[in-house]
DRENTORKOL-3810 file (N, C-alpha, C; in nm, 4 decimals):
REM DRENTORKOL-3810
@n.u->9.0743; n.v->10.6615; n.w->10.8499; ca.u->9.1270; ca.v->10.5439; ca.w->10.7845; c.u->9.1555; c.v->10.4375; c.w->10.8903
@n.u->9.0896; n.v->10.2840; n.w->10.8538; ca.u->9.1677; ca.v->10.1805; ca.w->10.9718; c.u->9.3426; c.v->10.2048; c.w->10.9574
@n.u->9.3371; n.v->10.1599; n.w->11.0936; ca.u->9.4852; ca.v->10.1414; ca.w->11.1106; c.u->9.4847; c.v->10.0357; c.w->11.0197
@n.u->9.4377; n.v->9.9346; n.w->11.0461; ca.u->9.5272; ca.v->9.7997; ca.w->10.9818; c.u->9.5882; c.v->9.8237; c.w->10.8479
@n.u->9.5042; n.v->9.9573; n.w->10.7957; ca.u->9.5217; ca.v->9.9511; ca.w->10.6792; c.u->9.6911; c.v->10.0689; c.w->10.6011
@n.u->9.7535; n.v->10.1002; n.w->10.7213; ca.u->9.8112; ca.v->10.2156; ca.w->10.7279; c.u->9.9455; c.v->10.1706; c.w->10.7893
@n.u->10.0704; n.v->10.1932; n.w->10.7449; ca.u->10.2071; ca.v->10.1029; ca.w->10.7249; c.u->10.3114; c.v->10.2226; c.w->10.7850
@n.u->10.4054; n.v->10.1858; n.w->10.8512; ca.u->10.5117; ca.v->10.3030; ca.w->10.8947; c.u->10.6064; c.v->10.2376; c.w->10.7971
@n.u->10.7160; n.v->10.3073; n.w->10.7935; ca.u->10.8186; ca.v->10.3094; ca.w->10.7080; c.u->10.8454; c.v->10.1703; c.w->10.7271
@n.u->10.8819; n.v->10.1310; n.w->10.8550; ca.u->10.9280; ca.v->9.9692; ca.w->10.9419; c.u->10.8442; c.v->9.8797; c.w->10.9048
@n.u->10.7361; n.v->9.8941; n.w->10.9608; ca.u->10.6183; ca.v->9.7630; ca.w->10.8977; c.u->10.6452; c.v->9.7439; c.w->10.7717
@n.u->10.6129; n.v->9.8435; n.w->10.6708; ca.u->10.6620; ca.v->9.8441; ca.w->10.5289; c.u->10.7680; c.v->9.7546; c.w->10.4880
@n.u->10.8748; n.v->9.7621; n.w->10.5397; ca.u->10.9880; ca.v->9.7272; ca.w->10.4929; c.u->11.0044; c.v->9.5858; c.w->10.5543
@n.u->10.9378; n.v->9.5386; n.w->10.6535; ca.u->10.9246; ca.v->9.4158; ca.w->10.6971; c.u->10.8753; c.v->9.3568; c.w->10.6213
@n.u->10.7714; n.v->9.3494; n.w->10.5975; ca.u->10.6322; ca.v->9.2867; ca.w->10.5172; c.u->10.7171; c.v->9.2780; c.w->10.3576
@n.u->10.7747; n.v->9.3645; n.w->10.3280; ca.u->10.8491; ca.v->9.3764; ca.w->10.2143; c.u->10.9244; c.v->9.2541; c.w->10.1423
@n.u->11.0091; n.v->9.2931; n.w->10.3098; ca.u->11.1427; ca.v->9.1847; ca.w->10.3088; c.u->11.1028; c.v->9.0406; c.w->10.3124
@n.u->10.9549; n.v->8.9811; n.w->10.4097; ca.u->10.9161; ca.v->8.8330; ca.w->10.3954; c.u->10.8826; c.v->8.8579; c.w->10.2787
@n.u->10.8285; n.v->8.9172; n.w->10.1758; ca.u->10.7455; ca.v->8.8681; ca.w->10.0180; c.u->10.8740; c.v->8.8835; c.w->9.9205
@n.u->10.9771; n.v->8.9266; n.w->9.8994; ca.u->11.0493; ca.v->8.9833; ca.w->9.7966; c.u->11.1485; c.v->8.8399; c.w->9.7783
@n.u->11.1410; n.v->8.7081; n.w->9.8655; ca.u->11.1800; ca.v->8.5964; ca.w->9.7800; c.u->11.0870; c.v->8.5318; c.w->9.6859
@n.u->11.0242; n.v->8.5555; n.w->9.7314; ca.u->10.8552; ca.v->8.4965; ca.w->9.6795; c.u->10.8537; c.v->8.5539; c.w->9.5223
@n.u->10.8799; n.v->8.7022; n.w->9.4985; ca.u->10.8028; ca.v->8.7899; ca.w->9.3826; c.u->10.9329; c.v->8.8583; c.w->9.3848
@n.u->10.9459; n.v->8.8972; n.w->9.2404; ca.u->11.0516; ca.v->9.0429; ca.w->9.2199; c.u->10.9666; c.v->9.1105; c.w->9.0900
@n.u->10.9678; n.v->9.2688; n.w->9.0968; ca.u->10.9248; ca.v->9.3317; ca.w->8.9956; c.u->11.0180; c.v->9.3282; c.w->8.9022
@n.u->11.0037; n.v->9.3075; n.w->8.7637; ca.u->11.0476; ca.v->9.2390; ca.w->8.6565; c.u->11.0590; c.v->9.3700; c.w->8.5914
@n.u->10.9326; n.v->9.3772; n.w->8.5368; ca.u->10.9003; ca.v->9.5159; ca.w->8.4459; c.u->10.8111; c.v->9.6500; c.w->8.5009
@n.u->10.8735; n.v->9.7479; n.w->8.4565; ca.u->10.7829; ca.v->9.8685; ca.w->8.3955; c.u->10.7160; c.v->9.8892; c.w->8.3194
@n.u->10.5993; n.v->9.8736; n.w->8.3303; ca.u->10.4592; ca.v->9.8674; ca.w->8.2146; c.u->10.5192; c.v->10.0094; c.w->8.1638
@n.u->10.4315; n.v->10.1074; n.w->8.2256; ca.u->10.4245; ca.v->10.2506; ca.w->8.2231; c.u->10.4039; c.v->10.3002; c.w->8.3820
@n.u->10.4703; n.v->10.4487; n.w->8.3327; ca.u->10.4461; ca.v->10.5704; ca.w->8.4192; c.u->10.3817; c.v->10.6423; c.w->8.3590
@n.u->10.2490; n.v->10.6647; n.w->8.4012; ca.u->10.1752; ca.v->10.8032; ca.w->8.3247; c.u->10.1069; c.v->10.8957; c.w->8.4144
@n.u->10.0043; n.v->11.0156; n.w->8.3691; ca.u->9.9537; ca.v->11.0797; ca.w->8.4540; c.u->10.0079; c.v->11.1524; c.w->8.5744
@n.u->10.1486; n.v->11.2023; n.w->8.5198; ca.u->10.2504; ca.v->11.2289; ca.w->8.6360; c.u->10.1924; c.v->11.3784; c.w->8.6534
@n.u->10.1996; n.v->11.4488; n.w->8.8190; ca.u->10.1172; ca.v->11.5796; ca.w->8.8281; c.u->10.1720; c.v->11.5643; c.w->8.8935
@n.u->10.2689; n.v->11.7423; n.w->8.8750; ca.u->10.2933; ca.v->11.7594; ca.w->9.0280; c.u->10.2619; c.v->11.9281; c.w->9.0560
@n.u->10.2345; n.v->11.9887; n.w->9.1831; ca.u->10.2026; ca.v->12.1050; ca.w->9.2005; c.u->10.3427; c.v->12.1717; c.w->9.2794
@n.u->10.3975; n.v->12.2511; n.w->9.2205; ca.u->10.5295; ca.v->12.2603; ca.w->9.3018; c.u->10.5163; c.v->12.3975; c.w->9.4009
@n.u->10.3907; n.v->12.4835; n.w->9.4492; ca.u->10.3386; ca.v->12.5582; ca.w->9.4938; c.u->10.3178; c.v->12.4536; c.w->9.6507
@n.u->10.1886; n.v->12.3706; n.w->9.6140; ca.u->10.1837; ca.v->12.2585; ca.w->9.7374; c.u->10.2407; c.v->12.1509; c.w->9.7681
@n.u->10.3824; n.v->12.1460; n.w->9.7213; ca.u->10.4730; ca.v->12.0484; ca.w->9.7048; c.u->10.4094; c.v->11.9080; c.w->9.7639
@n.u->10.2852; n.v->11.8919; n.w->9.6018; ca.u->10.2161; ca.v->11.7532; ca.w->9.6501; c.u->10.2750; c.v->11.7235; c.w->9.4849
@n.u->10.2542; n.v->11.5858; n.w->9.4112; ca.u->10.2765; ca.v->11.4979; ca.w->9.3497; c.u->10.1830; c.v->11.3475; c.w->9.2983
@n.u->10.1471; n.v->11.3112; n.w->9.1908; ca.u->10.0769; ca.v->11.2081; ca.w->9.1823; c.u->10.0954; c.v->11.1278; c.w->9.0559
@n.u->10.0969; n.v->11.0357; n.w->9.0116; ca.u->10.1172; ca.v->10.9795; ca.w->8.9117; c.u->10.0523; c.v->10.8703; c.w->8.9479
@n.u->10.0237; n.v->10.7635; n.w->8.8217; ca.u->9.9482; ca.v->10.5958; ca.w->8.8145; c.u->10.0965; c.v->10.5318; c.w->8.7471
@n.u->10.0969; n.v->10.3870; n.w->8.7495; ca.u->10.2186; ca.v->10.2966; ca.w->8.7339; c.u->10.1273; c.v->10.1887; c.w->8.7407
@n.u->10.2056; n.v->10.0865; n.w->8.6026; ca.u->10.1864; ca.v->9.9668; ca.w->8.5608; c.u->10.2909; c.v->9.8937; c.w->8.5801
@n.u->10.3500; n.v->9.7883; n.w->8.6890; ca.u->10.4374; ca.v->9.7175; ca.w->8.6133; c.u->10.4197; c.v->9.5397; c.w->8.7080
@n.u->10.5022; n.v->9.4609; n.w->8.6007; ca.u->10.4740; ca.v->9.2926; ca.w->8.6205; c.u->10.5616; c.v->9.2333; c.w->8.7316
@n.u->10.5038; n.v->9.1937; n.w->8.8343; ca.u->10.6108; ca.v->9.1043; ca.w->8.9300; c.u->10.6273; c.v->8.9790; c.w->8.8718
@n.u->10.7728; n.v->8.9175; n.w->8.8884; ca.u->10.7875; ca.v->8.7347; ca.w->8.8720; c.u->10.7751; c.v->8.6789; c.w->8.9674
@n.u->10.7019; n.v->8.5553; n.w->8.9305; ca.u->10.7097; ca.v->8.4872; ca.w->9.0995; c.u->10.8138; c.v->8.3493; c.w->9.0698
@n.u->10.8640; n.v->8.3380; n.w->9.2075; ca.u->10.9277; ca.v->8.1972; ca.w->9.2224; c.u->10.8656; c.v->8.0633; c.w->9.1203
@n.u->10.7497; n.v->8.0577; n.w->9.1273; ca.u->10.6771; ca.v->7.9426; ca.w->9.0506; c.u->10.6810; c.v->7.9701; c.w->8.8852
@n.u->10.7331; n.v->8.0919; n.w->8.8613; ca.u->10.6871; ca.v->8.1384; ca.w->8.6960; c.u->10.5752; c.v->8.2163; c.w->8.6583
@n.u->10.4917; n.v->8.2136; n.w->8.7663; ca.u->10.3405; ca.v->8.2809; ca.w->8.7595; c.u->10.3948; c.v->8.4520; c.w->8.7657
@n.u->10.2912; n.v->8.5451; n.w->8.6688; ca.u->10.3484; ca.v->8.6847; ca.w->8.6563; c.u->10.2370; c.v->8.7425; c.w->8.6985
@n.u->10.2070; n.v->8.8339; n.w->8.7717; ca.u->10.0973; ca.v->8.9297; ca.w->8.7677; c.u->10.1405; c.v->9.0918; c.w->8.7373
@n.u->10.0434; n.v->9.1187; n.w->8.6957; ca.u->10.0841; ca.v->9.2425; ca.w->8.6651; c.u->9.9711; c.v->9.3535; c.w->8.7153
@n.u->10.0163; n.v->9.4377; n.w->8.7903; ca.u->9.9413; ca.v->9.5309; ca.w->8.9038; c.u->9.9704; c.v->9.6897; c.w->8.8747
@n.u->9.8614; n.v->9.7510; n.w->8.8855; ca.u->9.8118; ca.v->9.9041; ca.w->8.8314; c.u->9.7737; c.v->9.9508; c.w->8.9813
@n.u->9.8772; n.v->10.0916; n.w->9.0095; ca.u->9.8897; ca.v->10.1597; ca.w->9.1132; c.u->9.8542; c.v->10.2652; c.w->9.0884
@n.u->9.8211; n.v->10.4210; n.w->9.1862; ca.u->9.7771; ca.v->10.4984; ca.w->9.1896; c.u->9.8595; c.v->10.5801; c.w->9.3487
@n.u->9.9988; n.v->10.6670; n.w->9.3090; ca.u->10.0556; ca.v->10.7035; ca.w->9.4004; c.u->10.0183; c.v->10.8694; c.w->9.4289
@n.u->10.0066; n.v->10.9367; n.w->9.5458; ca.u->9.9409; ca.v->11.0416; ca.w->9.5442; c.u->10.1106; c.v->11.0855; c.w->9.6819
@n.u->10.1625; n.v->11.1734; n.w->9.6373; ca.u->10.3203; ca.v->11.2024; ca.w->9.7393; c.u->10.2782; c.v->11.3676; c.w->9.8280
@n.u->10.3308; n.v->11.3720; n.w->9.9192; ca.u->10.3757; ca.v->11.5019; ca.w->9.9493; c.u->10.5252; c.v->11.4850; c.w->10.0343
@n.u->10.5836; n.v->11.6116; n.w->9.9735; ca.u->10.7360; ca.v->11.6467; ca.w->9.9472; c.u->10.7218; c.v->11.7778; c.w->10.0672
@n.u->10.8736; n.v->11.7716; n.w->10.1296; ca.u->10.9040; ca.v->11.8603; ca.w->10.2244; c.u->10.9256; c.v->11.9882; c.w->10.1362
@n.u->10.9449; n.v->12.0760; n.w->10.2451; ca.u->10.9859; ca.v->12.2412; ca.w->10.1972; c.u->11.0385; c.v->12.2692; c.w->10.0592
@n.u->11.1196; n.v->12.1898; n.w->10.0430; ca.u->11.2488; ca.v->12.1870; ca.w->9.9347; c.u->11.1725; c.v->12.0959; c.w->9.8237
@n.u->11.1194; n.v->12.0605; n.w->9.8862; ca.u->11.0615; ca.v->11.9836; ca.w->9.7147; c.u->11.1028; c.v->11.8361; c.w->9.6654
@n.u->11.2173; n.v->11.7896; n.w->9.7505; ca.u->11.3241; ca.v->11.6743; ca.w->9.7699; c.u->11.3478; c.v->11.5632; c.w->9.8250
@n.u->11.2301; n.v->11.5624; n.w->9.8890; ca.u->11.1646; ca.v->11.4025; ca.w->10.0038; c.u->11.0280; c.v->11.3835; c.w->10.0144
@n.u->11.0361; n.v->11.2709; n.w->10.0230; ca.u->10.9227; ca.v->11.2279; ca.w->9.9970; c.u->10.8911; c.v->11.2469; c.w->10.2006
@n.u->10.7121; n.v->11.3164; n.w->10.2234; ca.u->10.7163; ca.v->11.2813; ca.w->10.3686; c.u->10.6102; c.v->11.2131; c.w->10.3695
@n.u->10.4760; n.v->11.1879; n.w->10.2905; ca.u->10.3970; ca.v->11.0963; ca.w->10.2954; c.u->10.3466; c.v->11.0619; c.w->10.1627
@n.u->10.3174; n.v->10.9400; n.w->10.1747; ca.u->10.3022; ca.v->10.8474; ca.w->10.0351; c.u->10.1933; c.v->10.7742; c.w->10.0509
@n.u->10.0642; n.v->10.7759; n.w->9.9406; ca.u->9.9357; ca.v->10.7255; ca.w->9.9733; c.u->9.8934; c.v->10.6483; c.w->9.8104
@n.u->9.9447; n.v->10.5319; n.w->9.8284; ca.u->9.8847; ca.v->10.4147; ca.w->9.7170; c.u->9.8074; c.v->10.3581; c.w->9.7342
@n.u->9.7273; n.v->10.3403; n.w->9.6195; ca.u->9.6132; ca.v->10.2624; ca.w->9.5792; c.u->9.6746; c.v->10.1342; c.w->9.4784
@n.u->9.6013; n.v->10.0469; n.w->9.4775; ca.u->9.6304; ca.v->9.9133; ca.w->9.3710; c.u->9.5073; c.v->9.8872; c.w->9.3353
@n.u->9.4867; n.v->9.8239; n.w->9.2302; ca.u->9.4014; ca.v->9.7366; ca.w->9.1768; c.u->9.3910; c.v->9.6282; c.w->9.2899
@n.u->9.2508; n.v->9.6417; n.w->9.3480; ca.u->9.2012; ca.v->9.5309; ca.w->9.4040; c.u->9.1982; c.v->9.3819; c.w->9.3893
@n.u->9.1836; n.v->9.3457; n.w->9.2747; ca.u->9.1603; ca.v->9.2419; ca.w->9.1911; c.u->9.2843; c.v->9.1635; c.w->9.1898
@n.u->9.3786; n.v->9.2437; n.w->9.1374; ca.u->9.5292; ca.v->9.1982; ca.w->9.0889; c.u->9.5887; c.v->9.1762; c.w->9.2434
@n.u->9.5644; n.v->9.2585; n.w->9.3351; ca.u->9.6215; ca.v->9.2653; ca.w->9.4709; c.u->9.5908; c.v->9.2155; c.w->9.5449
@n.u->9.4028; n.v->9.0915; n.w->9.5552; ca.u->9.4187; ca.v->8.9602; ca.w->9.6225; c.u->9.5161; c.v->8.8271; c.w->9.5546
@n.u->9.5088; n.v->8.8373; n.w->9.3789; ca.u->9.5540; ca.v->8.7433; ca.w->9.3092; c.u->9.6947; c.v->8.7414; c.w->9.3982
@n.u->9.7844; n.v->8.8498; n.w->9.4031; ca.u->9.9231; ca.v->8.8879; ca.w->9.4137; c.u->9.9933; c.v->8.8113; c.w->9.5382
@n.u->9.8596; n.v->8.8794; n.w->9.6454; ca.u->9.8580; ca.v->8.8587; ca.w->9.7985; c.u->9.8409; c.v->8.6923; c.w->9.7515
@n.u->9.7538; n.v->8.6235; n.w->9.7469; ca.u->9.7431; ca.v->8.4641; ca.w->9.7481; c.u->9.8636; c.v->8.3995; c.w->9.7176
@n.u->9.9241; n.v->8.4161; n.w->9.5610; ca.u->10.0762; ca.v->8.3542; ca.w->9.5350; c.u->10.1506; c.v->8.4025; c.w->9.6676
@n.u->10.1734; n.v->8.4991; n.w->9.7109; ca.u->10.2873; ca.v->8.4931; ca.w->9.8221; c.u->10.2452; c.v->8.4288; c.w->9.9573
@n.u->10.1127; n.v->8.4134; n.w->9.9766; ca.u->10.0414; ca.v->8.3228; ca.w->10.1224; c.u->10.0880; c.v->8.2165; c.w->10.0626
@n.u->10.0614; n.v->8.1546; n.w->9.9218; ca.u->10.0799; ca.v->7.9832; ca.w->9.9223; c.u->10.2692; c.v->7.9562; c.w->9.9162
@n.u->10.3840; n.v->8.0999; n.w->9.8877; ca.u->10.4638; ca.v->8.0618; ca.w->9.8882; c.u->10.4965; c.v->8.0791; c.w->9.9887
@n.u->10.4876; n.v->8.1599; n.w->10.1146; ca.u->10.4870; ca.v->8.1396; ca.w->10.2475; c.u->10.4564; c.v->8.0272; c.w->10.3313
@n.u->10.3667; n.v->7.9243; n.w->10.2970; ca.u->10.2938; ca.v->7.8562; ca.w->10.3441; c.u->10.4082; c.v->7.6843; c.w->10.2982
@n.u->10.4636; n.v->7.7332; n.w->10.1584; ca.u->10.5221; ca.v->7.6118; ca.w->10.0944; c.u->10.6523; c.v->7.6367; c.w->10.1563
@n.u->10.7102; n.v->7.7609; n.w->10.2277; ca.u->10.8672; ca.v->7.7672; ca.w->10.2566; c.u->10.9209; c.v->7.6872; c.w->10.3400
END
C-alpha cells in the first residue's frame, strides 16, 4: 500500500481537526452488514451517513470499515476504510474551497 495513502492515529486526528470547522456529520444514514468473527477477533461493517457543511451544502458518503480487535475483543488495533470515491473527491473539494476561503 502507498504510504501517502496510510494515516497514524496523529496524522488522522490532525487532518481531522483542520476539516471539522468546515463539515460536521449530521446524520446516520445506516449501519448495515455488521460481521464480526469473535474466534479472529476481526470485525466489518458498511455505514451511510450525511456531513453539513459551513455553506449549507450536504454530502452524503458510503464507507466500508474492515477492524481488528486485541486479545480481549475490546480495542480497536487496526482500522481499514474504504469510501465512495465519487462522494470523497466531491467532500474533499468543499473543504479545499473552505480552506482556501478561511
Amino acid at each position: 500500500m502507498p504510504t501517502d495513502l496510510a494515516f497514524t492515529n496523529e496524522q488522522y486526528e490532525a487532518q481531522f481537526a483542520k476539516e471539522l470547522p468546515a463539515a460536521r456529520p449530521t446524520r446516520v444514514e445506516s449501519i448495515q452488514n455488521v460481521v464480526v468473527d469473535v474466534i479472529k477477533k476481526t470485525a466489518a461493517a458498511t455505514s451511510i451517513y450525511t456531513s453539513e457543511f459551513t455553506s449549507g451544502a450536504e454530502e452524503t458518503m458510503q464507507f466500508a470499515c474492515f477492524l481488528e480487535l486485541d486479545d480481549e475483543g475490546k480495542k480497536i488495533t487496526k482500522m481499514l476504510e474504504f469510501v465512495d470515491t465519487m462522494t470523497a473527491a466531491r467532500y474533499q473539494g468543499l473543504i479545499e474551497k473552505w480552506l482556501k476561503g478561511k
